[in-house]
C-alpha positions as CSV (number, residue, x, y, z in Angstrom):
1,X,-8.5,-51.7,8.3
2,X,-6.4,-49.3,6.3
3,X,-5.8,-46.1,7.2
4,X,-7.2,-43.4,4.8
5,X,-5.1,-40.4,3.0
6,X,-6.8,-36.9,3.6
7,X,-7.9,-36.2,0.2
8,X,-5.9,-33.9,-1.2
9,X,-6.6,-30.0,-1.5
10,X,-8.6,-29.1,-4.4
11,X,-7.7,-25.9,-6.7
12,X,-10.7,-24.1,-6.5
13,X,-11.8,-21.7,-9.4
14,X,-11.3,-18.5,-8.2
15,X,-7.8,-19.7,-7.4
16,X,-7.2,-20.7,-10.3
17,X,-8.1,-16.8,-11.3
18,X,-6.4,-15.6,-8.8
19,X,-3.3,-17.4,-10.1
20,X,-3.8,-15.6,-13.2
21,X,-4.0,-12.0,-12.0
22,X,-1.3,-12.9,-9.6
23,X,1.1,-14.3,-12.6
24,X,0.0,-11.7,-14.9
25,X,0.9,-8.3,-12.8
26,X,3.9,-9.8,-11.8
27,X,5.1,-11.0,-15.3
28,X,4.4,-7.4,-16.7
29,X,6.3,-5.7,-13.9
30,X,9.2,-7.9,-14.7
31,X,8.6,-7.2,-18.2
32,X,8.8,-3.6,-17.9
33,X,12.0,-3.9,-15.5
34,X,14.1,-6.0,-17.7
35,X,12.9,-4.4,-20.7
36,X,13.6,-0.8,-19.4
37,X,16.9,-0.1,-22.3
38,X,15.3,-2.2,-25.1
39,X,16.4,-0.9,-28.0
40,X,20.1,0.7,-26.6
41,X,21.4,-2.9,-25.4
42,X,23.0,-3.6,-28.8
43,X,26.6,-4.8,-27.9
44,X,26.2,-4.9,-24.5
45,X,27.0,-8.4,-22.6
46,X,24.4,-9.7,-19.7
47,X,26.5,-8.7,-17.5
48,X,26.4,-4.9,-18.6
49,X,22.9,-5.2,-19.1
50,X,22.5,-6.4,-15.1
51,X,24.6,-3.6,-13.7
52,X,22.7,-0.9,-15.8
53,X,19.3,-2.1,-15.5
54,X,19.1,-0.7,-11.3
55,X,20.3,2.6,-12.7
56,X,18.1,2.9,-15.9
57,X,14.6,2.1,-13.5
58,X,15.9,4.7,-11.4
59,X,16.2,7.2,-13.8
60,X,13.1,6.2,-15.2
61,X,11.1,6.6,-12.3
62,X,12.9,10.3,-11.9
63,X,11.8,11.1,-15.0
64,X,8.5,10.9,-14.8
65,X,8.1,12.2,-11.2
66,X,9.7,15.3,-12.9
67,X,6.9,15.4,-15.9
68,X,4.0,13.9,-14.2
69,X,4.6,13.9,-10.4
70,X,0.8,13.4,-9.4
71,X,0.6,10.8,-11.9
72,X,3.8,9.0,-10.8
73,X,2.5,9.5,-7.2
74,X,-0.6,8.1,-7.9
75,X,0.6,5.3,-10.0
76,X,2.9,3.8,-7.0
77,X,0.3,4.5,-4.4
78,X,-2.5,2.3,-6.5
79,X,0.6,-0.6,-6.6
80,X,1.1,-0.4,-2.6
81,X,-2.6,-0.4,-2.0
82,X,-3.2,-3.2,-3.9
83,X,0.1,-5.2,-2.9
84,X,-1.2,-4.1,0.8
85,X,-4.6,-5.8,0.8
86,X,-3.7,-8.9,-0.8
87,X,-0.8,-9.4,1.6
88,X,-3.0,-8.6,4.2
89,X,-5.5,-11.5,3.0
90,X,-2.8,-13.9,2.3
91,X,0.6,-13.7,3.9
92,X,0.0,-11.8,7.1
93,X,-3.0,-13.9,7.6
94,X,-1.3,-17.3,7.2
95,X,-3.1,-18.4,4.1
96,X,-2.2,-19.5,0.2
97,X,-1.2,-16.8,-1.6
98,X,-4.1,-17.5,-4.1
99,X,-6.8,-17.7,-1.2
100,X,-7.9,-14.1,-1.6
101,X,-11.1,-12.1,-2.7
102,X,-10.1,-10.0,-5.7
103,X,-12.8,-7.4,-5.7
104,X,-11.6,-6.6,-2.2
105,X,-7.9,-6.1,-3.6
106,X,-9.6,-4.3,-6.7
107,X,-11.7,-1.9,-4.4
108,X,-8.7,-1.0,-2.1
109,X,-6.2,-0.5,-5.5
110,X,-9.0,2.5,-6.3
111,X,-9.1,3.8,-3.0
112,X,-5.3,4.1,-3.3
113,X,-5.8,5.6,-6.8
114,X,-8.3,8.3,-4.9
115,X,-5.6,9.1,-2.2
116,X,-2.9,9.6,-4.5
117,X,-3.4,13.1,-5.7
118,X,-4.2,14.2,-1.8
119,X,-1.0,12.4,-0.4
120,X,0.9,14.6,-3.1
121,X,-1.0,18.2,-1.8
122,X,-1.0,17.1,2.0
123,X,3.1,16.8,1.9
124,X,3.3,19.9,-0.8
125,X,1.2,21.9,1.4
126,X,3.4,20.2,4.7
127,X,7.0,21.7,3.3
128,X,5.3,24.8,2.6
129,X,3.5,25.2,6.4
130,X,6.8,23.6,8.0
131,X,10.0,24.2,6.3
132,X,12.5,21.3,7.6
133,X,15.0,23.7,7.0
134,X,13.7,24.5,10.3
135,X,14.8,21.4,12.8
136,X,11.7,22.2,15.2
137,X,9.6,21.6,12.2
138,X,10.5,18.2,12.0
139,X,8.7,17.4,15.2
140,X,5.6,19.7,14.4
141,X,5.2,17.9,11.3
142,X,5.2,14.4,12.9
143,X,2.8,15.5,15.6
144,X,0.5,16.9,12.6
145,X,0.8,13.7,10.3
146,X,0.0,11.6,13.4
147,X,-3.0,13.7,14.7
148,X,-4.8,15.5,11.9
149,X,-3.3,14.1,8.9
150,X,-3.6,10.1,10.2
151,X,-6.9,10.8,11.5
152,X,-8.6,12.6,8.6
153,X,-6.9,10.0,6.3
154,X,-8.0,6.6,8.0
155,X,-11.5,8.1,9.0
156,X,-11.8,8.5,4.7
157,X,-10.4,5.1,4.1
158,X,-12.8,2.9,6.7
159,X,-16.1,4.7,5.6
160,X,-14.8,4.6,1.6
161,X,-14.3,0.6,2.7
162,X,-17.9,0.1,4.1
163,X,-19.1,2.4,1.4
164,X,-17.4,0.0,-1.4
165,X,-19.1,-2.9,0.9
166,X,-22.7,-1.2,0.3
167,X,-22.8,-0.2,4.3
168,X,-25.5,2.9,4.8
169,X,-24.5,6.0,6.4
170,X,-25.5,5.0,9.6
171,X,-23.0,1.4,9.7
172,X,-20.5,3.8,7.9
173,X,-20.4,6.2,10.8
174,X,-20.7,3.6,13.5
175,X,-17.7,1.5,11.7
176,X,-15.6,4.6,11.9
177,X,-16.1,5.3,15.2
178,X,-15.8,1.8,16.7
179,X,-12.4,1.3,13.9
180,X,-10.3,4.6,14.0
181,X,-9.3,4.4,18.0
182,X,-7.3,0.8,17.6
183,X,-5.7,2.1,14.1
184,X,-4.7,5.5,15.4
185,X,-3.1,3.9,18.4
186,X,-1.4,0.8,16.2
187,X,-0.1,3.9,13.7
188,X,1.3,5.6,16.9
189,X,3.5,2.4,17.9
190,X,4.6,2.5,14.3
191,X,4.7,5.6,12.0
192,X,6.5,8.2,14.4
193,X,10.1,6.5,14.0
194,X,9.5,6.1,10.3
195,X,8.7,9.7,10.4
196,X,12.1,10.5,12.0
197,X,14.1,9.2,8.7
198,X,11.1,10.8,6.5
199,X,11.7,14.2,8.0
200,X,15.6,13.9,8.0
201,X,17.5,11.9,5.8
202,X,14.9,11.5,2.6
203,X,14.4,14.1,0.2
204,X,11.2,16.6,-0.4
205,X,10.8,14.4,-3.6
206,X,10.9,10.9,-2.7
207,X,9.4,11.4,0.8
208,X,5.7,10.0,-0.9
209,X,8.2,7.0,-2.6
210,X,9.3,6.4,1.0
211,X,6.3,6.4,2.7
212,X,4.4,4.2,0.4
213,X,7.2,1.5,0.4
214,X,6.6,1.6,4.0
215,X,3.0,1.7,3.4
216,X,3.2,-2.1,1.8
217,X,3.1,-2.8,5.2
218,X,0.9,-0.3,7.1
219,X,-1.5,-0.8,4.3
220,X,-2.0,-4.7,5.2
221,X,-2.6,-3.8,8.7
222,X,-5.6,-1.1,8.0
223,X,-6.5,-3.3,5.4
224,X,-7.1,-6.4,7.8
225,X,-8.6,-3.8,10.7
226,X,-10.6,-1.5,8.6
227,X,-12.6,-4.8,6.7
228,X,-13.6,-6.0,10.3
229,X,-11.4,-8.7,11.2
230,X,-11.7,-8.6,15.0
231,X,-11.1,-11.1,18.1
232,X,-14.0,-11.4,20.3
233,X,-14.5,-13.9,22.9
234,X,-11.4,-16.0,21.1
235,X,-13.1,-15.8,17.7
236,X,-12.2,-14.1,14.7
237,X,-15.7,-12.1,13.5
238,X,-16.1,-10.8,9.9
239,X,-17.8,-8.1,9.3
């Protein structure tokens, strides 16, 4: 008797969605990177056009942080949140990158879009409290941004996650309790040497920039922890 392929995987519809929004977002950035001096490139050679083209996003990106810093803020923190989720789903979860819910990454892009404007105030309202002209300050504001800040802030992101979900006040409040001890303790083995370069070597203005590239990848861990993925008895429980 012959021995029988596996049938091969199927593309399922949703992936095949999924492949869409993924190609789509991530032709448009690279549309709007490449295309960042279109209509000053006249004369130039690829070459000049490759060199200037780091420089030109940068100033860019300065630009607008100058005339619309909420905006910009808020723009970049809607791309991490959403970047953070999927990868969460996908990559840090071992699966295909097209093997992910996409109201789940929708819902966590507008939660990022909500947090935006108070990331902004919180580290306004920071430099103003603690000066790090001060060096003790430093250390008083890691101490706050781990304690009050991180706990205020991932308290409002679980419950705004089981709200999204359509969980009652009740399973809100009880997934916040049972959720926020392991992702304050898993922040605390990550965020307070991040902190050290946040409070030192970046500037006042591209601390948030900072924080939210390093978000990419706290964001996929609360994202994973705050939907409910959790090991019990040596299974893996969605809730």
């Amino acid at each position: 008797m012959q021995p029988t392929d596996d049938p091969a995987p199927q593309t399922t519809t949703p992936q095949i969605l999924n492949g869409f929004i993924i190609f789509s977002s991530f032709a448009y950035v690279l549309y709007t990177i490449i295309t960042i001096d279109a209509g000053m490139t006249r004369g130039w050679t690829l070459q000049e056009q490759l060199v200037r083209l780091p420089y030109d996003n940068w100033r860019n990106y300065e630009d607008a942080l100058e005339m619309s810093p909420i905006t910009t803020k808020t723009t970049i923190n809607v791309i991490i949140y959403l970047l953070g989720d999927w990868l969460s789903q996908t990559v840090f979860n071992g699966k295909d990158v097209l093997d992910f819910d996409a109201r789940r990454v929708i819902k966590n892009g507008f939660i990022g879009a909500c947090f935006g404007p108070l990331v902004h105030i919180y580290y306004e309202w920071s430099d103003v409290v603690l000066p790090v002209d001060v060096g003790v300050n430093r250390l008083y504001k890691i101490i706050m941004d781990q304690t009050l800040y991180l706990g205020v802030k991932c308290s409002i992101y679980i419950a705004a996650v089981g709200f999204l979900n359509g969980q009652k006040g009740p399973e809100i409040q009880d997934s916040v309790q049972t959720r926020i001890k392991p992702i304050m303790l898993a922040a605390w083995k990550f965020w307070p040497l991040v902190h050290c370069c946040t409070y030192s070597i970046i500037p006042a203005r591209h601390r948030v920039l900072w924080v939210n590239c390093v978000d990419l990848f706290w964001n996929a861990i609360l994202a994973t922890k705050a939907s409910g993925k959790i090991e019990e008895e040596g299974e893996v429980v969605s809730k």
